[in-house]
C-alpha positions in Angstrom: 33.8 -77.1 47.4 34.3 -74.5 45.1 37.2 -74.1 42.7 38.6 -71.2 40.8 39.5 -71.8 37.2 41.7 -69.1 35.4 40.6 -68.7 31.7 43.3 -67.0 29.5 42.9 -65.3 26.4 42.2 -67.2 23.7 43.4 -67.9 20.5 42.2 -65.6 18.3 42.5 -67.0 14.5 44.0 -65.8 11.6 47.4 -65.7 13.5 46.9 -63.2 15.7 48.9 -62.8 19.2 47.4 -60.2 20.8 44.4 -58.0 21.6 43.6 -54.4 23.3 41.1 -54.8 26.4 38.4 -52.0 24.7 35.2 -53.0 27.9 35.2 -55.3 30.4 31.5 -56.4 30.2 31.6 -58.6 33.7 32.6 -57.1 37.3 34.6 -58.8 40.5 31.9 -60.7 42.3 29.5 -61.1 39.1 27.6 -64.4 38.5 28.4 -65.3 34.7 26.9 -68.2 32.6 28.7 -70.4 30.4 29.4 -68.9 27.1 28.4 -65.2 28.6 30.9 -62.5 26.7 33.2 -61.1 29.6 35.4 -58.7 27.4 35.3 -56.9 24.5 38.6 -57.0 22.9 40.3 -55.1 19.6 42.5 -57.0 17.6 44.3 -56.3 14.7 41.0 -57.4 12.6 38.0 -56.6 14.5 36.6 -55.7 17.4 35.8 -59.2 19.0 33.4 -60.0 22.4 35.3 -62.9 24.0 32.9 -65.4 25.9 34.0 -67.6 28.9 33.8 -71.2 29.2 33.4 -71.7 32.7 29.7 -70.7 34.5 30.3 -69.2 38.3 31.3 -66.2 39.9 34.4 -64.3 38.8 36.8 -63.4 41.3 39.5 -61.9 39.7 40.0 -59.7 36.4 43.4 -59.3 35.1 43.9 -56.0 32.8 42.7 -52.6 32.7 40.7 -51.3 29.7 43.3 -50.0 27.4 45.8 -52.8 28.3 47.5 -54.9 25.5 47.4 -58.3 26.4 49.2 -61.4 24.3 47.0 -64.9 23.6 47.3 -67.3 26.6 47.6 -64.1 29.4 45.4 -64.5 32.0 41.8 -62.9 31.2 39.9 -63.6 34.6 39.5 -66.6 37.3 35.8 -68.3 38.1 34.8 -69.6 41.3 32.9 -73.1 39.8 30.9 -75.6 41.5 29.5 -75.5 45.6 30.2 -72.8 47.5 31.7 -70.3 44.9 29.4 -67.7 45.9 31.5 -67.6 48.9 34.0 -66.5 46.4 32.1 -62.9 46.2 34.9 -60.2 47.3 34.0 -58.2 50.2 36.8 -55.4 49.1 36.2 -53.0 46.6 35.8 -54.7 43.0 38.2 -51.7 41.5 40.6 -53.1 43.4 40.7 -56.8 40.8 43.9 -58.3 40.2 46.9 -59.1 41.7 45.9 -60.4 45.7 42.9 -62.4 44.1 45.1 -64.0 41.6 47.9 -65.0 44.3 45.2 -66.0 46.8 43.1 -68.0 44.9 44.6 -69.6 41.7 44.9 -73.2 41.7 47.5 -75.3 40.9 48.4 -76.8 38.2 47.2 -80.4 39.6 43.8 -78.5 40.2 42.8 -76.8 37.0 40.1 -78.4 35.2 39.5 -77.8 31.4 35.7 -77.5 31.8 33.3 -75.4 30.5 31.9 -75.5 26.7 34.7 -75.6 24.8 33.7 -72.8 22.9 36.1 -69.9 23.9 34.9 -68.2 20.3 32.3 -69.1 18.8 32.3 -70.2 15.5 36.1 -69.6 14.9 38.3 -70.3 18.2 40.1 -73.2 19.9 38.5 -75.3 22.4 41.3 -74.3 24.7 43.8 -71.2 24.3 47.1 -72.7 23.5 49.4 -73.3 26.7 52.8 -70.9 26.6 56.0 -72.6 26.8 57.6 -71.2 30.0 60.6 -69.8 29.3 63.4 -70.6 31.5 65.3 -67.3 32.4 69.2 -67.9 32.9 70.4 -67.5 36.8 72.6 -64.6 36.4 69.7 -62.5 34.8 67.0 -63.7 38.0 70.0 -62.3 40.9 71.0 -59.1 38.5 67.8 -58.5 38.5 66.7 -58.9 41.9 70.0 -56.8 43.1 69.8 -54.1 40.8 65.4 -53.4 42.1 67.2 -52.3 45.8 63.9 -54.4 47.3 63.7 -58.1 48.4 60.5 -60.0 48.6 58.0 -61.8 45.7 58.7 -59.3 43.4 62.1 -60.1 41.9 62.5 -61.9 38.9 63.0 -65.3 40.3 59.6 -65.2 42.3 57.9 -67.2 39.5 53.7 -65.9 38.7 52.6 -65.2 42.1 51.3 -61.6 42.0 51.6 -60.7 38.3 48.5 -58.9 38.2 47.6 -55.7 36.4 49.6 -53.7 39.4 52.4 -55.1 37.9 54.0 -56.1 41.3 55.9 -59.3 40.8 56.7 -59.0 37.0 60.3 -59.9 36.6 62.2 -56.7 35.8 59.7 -54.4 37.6 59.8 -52.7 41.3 57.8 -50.6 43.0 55.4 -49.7 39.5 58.1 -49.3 37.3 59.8 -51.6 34.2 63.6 -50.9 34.4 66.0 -51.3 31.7 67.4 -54.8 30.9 70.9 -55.8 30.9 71.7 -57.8 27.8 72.1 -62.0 28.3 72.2 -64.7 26.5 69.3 -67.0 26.4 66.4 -66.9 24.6 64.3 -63.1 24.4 60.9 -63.5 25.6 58.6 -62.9 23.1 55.9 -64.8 21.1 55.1 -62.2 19.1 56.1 -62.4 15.6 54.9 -58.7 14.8 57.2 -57.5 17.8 60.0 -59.3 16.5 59.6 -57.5 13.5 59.1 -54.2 14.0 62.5 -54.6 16.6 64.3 -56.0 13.7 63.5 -53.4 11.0 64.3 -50.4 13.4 67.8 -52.4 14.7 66.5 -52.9 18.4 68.3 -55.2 20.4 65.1 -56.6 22.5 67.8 -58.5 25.1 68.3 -54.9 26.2 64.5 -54.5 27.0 62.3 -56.2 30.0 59.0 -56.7 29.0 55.3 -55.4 31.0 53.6 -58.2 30.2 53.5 -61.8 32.4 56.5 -63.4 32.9 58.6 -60.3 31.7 57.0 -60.8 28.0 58.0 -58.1 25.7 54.6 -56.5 24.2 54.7 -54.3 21.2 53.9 -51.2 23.4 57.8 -51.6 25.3 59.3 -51.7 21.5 57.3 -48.6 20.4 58.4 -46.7 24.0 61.9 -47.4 23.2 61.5 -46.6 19.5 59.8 -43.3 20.2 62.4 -42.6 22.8 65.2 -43.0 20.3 63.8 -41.1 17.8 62.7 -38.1 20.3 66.7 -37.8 20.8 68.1 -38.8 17.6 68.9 -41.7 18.7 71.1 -40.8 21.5 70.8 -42.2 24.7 67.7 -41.4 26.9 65.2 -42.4 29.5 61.4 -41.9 28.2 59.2 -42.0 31.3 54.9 -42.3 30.3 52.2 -44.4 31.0 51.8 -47.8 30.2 48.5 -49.4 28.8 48.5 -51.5 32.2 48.3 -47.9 34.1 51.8 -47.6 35.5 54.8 -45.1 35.0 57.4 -47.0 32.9 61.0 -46.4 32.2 62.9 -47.8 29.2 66.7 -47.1 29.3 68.8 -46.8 26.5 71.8 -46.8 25.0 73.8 -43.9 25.6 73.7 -40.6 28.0 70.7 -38.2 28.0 72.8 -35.1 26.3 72.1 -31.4 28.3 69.9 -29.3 27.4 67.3 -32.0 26.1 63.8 -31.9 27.5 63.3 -35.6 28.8 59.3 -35.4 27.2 59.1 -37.6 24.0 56.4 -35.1 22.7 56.8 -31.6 22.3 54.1 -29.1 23.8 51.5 -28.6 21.4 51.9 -32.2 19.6 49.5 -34.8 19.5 50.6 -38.5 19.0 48.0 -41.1 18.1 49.4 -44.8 18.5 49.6 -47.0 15.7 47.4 -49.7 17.1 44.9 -52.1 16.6 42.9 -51.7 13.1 44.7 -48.4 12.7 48.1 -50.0 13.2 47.1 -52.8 11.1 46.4 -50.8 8.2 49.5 -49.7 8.4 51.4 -52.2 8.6 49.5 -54.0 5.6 50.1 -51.0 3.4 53.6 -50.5 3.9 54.0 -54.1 3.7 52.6 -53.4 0.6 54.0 -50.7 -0.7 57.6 -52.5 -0.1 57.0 -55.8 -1.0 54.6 -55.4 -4.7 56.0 -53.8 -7.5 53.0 -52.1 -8.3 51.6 -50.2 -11.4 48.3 -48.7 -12.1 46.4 -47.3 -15.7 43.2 -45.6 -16.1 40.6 -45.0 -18.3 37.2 -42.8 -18.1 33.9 -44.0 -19.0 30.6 -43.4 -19.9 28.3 -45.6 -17.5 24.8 -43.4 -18.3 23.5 -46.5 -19.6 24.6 -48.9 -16.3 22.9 -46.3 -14.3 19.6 -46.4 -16.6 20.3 -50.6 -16.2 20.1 -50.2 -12.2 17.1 -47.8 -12.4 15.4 -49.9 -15.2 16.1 -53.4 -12.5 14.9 -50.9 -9.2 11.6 -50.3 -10.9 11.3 -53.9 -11.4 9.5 -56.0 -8.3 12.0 -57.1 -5.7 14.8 -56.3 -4.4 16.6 -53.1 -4.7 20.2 -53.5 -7.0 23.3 -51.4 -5.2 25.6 -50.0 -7.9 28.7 -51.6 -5.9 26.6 -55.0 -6.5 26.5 -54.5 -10.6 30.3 -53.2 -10.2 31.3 -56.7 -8.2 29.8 -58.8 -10.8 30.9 -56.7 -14.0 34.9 -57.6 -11.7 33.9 -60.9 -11.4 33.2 -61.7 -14.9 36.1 -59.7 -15.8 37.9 -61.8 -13.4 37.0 -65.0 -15.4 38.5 -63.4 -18.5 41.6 -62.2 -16.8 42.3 -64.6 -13.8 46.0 -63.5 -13.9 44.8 -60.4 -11.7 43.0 -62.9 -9.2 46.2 -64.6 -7.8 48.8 -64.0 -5.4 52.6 -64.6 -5.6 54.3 -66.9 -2.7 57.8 -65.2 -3.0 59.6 -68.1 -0.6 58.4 -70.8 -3.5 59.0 -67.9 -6.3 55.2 -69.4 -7.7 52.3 -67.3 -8.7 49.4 -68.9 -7.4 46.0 -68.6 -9.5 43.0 -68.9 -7.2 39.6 -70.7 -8.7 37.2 -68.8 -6.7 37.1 -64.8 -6.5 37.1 -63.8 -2.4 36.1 -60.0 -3.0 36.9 -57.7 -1.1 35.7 -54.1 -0.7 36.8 -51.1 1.2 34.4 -49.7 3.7 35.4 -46.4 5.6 34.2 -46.9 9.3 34.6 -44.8 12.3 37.7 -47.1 14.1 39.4 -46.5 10.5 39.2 -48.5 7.0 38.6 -51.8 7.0 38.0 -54.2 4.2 35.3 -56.8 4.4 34.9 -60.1 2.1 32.5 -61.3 -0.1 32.5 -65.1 0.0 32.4 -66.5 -3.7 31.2 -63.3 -5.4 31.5 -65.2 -8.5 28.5 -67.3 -7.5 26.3 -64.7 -6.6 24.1 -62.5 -9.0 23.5 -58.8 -8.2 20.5 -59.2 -5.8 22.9 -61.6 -4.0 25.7 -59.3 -3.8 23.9 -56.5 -2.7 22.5 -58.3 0.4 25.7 -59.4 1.6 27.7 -55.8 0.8 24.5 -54.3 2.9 25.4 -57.1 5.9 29.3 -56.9 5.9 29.0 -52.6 5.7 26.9 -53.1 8.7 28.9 -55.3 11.0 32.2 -53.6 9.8 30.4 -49.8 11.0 29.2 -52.0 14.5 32.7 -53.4 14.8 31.1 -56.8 14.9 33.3 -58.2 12.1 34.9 -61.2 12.9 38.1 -62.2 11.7 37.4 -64.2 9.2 35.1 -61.8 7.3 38.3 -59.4 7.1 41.0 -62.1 5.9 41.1 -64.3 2.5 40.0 -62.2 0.0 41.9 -62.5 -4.0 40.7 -59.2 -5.5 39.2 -55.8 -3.6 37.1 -53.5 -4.9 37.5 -49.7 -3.7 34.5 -47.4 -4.5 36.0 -43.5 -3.4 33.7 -42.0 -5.4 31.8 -41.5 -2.3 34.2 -39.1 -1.0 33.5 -37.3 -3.6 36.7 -37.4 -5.7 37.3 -38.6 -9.6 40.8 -40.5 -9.4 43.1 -42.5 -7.1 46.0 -45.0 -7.7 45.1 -47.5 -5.1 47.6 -49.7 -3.1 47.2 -52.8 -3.4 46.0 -55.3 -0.4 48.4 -57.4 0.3 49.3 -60.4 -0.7 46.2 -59.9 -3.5 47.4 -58.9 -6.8 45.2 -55.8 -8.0 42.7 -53.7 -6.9 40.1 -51.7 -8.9 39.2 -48.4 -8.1 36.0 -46.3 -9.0 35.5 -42.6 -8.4 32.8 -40.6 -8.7 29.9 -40.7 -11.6 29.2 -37.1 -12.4 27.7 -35.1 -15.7 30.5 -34.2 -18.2 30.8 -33.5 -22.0 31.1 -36.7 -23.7 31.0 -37.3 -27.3 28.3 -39.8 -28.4 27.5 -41.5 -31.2 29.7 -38.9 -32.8 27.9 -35.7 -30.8 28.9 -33.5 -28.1 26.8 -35.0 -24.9 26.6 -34.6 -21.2 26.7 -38.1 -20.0 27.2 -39.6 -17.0 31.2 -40.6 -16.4 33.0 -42.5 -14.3 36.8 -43.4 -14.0 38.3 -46.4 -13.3 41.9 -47.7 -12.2 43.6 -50.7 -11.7 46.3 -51.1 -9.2 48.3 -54.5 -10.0 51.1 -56.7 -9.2 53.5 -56.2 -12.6 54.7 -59.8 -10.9 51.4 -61.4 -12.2 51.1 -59.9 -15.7 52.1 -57.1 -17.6 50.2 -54.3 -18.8 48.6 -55.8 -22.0 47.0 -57.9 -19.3 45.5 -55.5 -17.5 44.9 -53.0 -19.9 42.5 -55.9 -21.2 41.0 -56.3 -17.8 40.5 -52.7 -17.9 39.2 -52.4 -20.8 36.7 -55.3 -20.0 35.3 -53.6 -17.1 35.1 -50.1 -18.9 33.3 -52.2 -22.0 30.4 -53.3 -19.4 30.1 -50.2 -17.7 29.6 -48.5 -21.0 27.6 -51.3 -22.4 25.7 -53.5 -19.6 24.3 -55.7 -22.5 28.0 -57.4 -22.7 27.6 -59.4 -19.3 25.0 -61.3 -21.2 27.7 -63.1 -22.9 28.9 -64.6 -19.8 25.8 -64.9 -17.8 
């Protein structure tokens, strides 16, 4: 007899919570294989296909494309083992969700925990981690229920039964919409550290929110409505009705009265708003994290690099193969790195220590059509230029293919940001946090230069460093600096340290 197993999303590494459905790759009523990717997903790192564990025929998808979901909601349920083509729905497979889910999920007695084990593979759990269920108070469940005006499976104390992507059953919600909460005690239902944040530095009470995810579980999208909301009125009261990533019309009510006179549309004809989400929002968040949290400085210097260029052509003409100029530029930081390893540290505020790391992570920025993103070079100090350029060429090409995967995006020490190929001279870069500095290159253009005591054209270049004044002062990196500019000018000095 066949059995239906439900396989949630997975845990996704590096700490993350949640993910953006971007493609379902599998239909209702499709026969997968064990390991066979079933979703794309987009998370704050990368863009991630998520493979299933079980082999069978899937009977149930939970989630439109678009939808936010948190690790551990439901992705899909598999029909495994004799008789689960029977499973194959005769309805419309648009019409996934909600009635497969309440029809066919097993109990708890009945779930089974095979498949492969590999939910990601090469860096995810062996089984998504199981939510604590959160036990709502009584008052909220009968509020709740009284205040929808409907009886039946959908009020809040109905439990999971039919909390598919329709949105019928989710505590808080009737008829396709998410009403306001009314404030409890208790705990807040959320998991999601970057939601609790984001409430807490804009002073939102979340107990006065009800959540669109399972269970009543407060996504980031229900803080950003209310947020937007607020700010559309000046933070007077108001009601801001849109859609939801799940596809339904949502409601978020404030605190106060809508005054007269004031248009109930968040965005003004004419005005385009982009959400701040997945890589996009992450970006964000890391640079203003940045920008508040490192008390940054930045110097300059030009430099002549005619004679690193006639290096690289001098190598190029060589047998073998051919030597990027971000390669020589990554091992000219590296062995400046050596020098200086102040810059190649981070500072862990909570212990007030500056930790000095014995390896060199490098990253490098790379501008990519779902926004900039910053690969890492595994122990650049180990590799010599022909190394280095391979792995820059493979890391620019997975990061442009979204094919990243988390941990090619996390752990670097010290980044490496070439915007010389936008065509500009200078920049002060921001550092990536928690790193401690940053080099930055611009373009390498023809300009007067004296040499050897005449007037020349030679090729220059200038260079900036972006650094944590926590790690060092400026006599520090001025040396580092200086270093770099001293190898660029002079290629013969990295034979002191090869």
């Amino acid at each position: 007899m066949a059995q239906v197993l439900e396989f949630k999303l997975p845990d996704l590494g590096e700490g993350l919570t949640e993910a953006e459905i971007v493609r379902w790759l599998v239909q209702v009523g499709d026969v997968v294989a064990v390991d066979q990717p079933v979703v794309e997903v987009e998370t704050a790192k990368a863009m991630v296909e998520v493979p299933c564990p079980y082999g069978g025929v899937v009977t149930a998808r939970f989630g439109e494309e678009g939808a936010e979901l948190p690790v551990g909601a439901p992705l899909l349920t598999v029909a495994v083992g004799e008789g689960a083509e029977g499973h194959r729905p005769a309805a419309d497979p648009g019409t996934d969700g909600g009635a497969a889910r309440a029809g066919e999920q097993p109990g708890a007695g009945e779930r089974r925990s095979e498949g492969s084990g590999n939910v990601l593979v090469g860096y995810g759990t062996s089984e998504a981690p199981a939510r604590r269920r959160r036990v709502r108070p009584q008052g909220r469940a009968s509020g709740a229920a009284a205040g929808s005006g409907t009886a039946g499976s959908g009020t809040a104390g109905s439990g999971t039964a039919g909390a598919g992507p329709s949105g019928a059953g989710v505590p808080g919600r009737a008829n396709g919409r998410v009403r306001a909460a009314e404030p409890v005690d208790g705990p807040v239902p959320v998991i999601s550290p970057l939601v609790r944040r984001l409430a807490r530095e804009n002073d939102l009470d979340l107990r006065e929110l009800t959540g669109s995810g399972p269970d009543g579980l407060i996504l980031r999208a229900d803080v950003e409505y209310a947020l937007r909301a607020a700010a559309a009125q000046g933070g007077r009261a108001t009601r801001e009705t849109g859609p939801h990533p799940d596809g339904t019309v949502r409601e978020q009510a404030l605190a106060a009265t809508e005054p007269a006179g004031v248009a109930g549309s968040a965005v003004p004809p004419g005005d385009v708003r982009i959400p701040l989400k997945g890589v996009r929002g992450a970006v964000a968040d890391k640079l203003a994290r940045s920008r508040r949290e490192i008390p940054d400085a930045t110097c300059w210097v030009d430099a002549d690099a005619t004679e690193l260029m006639r290096a690289r052509a001098a190598m190029n003409a060589a047998s073998g193969p051919k030597i990027g100029l971000v390669a020589l530029l990554a091992r000219i930081c590296t062995a400046a790195l050596a020098r200086f390893p102040e810059l190649n540290s981070t500072v862990d505020t909570q212990a007030r220590e500056i930790v000095r790391f014995d390896h060199v992570h490098l990253g490098f920025a790379a501008q990519t059509d779902r926004g900039l993103v910053v690969p890492v070079v595994r122990d650049a100090h180990a590799r010599d230029a022909e190394a280095l350029t391979s792995e820059f060429a493979r890391l620019t090409e997975a990061a442009r293919a979204g094919r990243l995967t988390p941990g090619e995006l996390t752990g670097g020490t010290f980044t490496l940001n070439n915007y010389g190929v936008f065509g500009v001279d200078g920049s002060t870069p921001i550092v990536n946090h928690p790193e401690a500095a940053m080099l930055g290159v611009g373009r390498i253009v023809p300009k007067p230069w004296v040499h050897e005591g005449e007037l020349a054209v030679r090729q220059v270049v200038q260079l900036s460093l972006t650094f944590d004044h926590r790690v060092c002062d400026g006599g520090t990196a001025g040396g580092f600096l200086r270093y770099v500019a001293d190898c660029v000018e002079q290629p013969a000095v990295l034979l002191r340290t090869l």
